[in-house]
C-alpha positions in Angstrom: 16.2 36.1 -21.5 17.9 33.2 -19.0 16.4 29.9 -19.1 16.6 28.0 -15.7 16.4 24.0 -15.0 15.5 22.8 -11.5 14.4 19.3 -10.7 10.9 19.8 -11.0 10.3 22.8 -13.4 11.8 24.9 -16.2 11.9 28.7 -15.8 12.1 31.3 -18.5 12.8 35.0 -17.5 12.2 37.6 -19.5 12.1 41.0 -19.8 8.6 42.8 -18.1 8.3 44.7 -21.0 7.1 42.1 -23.7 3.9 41.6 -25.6 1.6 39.5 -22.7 -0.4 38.6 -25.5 2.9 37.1 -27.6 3.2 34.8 -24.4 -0.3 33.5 -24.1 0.1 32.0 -27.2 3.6 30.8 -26.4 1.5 29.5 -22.8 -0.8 27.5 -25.5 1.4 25.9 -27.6 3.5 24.5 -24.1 0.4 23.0 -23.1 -0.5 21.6 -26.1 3.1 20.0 -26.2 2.2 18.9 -22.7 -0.6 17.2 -23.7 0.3 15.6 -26.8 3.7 13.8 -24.9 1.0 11.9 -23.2 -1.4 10.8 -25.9 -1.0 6.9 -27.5 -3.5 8.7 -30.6 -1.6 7.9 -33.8 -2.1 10.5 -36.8 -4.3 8.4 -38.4 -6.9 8.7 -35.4 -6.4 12.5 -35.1 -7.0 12.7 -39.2 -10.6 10.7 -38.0 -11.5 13.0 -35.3 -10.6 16.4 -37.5 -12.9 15.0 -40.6 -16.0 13.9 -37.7 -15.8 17.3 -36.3 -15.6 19.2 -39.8 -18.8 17.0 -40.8 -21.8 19.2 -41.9 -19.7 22.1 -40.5 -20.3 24.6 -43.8 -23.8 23.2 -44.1 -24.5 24.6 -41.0 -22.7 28.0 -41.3 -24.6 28.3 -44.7 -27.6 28.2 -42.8 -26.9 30.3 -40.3 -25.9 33.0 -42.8 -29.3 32.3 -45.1 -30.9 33.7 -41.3 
């Protein structure tokens, strides 16, 4: 593996035989990084959103499993 710096990107070669699949996720978790280096959202804000979106969540799958 060679990791290379230039003044606009960062390059990492590796071998063309490794899992595609291993580097997708790898891919993900870069742009995640990405993304959260930009973000002014303090934990406690994050913590809010996770709960709002979890809201009614297993009320609805048990629902849709009584179907």
């Amino acid at each position: 593996m060679i990791i290379e710096k230039t003044n606009k990107e960062i390059i990492f070669r590796l071998p063309a035989d490794i899992n595609i699949d291993e580097l997708q996720d790898m891919k993900e978790w870069f742009k995640y990084m990405e993304i959260a280096r930009n973000s002014k959202a303090q934990q406690e804000d994050v913590d809010l959103l996770v709960k709002e979106a979890k809201k009614g969540r297993w009320e609805k799958r048990k629902a849709d499993l009584l179907k």
